[in-house]
C-alpha positions in Angstrom: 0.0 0.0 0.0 2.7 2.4 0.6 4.3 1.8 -2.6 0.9 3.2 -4.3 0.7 6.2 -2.4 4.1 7.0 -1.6 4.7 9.6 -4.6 1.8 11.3 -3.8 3.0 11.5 -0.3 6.4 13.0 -1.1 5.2 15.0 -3.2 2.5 16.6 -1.4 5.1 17.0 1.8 7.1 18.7 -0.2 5.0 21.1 -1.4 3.7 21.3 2.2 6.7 21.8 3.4 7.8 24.9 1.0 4.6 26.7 2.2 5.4 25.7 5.8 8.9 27.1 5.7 7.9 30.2 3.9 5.4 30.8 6.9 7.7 30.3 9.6 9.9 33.3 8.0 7.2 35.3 7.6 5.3 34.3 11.2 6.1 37.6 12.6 5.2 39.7 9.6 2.0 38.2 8.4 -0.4 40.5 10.4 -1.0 43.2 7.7 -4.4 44.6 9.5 -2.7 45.9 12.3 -1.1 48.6 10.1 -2.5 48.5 6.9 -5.4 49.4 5.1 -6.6 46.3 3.7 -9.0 46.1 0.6 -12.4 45.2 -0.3 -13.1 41.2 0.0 -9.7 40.3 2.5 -10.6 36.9 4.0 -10.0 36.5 7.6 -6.2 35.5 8.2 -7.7 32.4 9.4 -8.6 31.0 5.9 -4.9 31.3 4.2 -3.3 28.3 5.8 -6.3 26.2 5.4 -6.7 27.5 2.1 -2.9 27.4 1.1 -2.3 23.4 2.9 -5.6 22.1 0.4 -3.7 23.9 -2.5 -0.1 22.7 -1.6 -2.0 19.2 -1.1 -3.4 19.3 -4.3 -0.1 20.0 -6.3 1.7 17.8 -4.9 -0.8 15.2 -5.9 -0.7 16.9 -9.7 3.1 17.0 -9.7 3.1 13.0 -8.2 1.0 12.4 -11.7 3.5 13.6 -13.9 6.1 12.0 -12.4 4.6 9.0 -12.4 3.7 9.2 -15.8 7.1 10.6 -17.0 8.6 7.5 -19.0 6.4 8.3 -21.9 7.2 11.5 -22.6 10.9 11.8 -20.3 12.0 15.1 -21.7 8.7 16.8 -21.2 7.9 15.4 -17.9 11.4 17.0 -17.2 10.3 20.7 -18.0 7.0 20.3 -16.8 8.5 19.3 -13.2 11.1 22.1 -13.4 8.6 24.5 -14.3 6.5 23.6 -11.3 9.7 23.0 -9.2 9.8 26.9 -10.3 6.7 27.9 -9.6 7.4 26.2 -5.7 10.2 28.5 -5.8 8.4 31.9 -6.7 5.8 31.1 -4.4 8.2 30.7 -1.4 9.6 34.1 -2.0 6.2 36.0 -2.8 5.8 35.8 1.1 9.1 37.1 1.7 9.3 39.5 -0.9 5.1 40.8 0.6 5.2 40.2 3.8 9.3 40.6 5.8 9.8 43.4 3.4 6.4 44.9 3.0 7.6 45.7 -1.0 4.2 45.2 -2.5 5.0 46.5 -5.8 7.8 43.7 -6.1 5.6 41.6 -4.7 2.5 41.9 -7.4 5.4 41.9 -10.0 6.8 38.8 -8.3 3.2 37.1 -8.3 2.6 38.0 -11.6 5.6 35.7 -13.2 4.3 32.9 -10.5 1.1 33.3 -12.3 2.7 32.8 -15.3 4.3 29.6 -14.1 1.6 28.2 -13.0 -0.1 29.2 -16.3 2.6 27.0 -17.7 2.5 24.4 -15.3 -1.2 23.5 -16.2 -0.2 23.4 -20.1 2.4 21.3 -19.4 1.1 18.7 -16.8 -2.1 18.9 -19.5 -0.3 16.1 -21.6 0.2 13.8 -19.1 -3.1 14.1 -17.1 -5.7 16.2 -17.3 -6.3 15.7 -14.0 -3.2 16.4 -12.7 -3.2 19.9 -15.1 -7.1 20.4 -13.7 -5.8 19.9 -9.6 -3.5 23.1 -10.7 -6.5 25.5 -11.6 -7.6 26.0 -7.8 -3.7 27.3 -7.4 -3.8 29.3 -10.2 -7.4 31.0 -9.1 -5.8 31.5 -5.4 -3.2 33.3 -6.6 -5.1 35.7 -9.1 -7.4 36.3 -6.1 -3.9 36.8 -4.1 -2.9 39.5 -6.8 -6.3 41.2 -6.2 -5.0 41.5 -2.6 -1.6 42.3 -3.3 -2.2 44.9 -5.9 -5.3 46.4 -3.6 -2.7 46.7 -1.1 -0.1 48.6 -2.8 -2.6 50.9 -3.8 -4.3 51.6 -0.9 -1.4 52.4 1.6 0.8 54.2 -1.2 
């Protein structure tokens, strides 16, 4: 049994554990309401590690699919994994980049190339699953509503 679900398990851990990491550096920074005016529609700070745990769950199982499926297509499975290895990356730092440094115009310009990635990441998991490209949508509509956010936020306390 573990055999079966072992990929799906590493992969989602690590996923998991590049969120986690990137909120422990943050932890002291995240509370933007004391001192910042925050837009229109902010969920309660509750919601974002539930919210980001399902997501980082959810590509890990997408990324799991690709790699499991990699021996037909080994060159492609190759870019599609660096690409979301990428987008892993990217997202680590948004949270630095918004949050320790407070630079929300880097940030937004930051989140728009993980956007991109993730864009990316969906076209080329698409070949290899449709359900693994399908499990990144939720990820990719998180982080448009996080640009909403991030963007509101830059403007508003300018």
């Amino acid at each position: 049994m573990w055999k079966k679900y072992k990929p799906y398990i590493i992969s989602s851990a690590i996923a998991l554990a590049v969120g986690g990491l990137s909120a422990l550096l943050t932890k002291g920074n995240m509370d933007l309401a004391k001192d910042t005016v925050m837009p229109p529609l902010s969920p309660p700070a509750f919601l974002f590690p539930i919210v980001w745990s399902i997501l980082y769950i959810l590509m890990g199982i997408a990324s799991a699919i690709v790699y499991l499926r990699r021996t037909a297509l080994p060159n492609e499975a190759r870019c599609a994994l660096t690409v979301y290895a990428a987008s892993l990356i990217f997202n680590f730092f948004w949270s630095i980049i918004f949050f320790n440094l407070r630079a929300f115009l880097a940030s937004f310009i930051w989140l728009i190339i993980l956007w991109v990635l993730i864009i990316l990441c969906i076209k080329k998991f698409y070949p290899f699953s449709k359900t693994a490209s399908c499990l990144m949508v939720p990820y990719l509509l998180w982080v448009s509503f996080a640009g909403y956010l991030n963007l509101m936020i830059y403007i508003l306390n300018r």
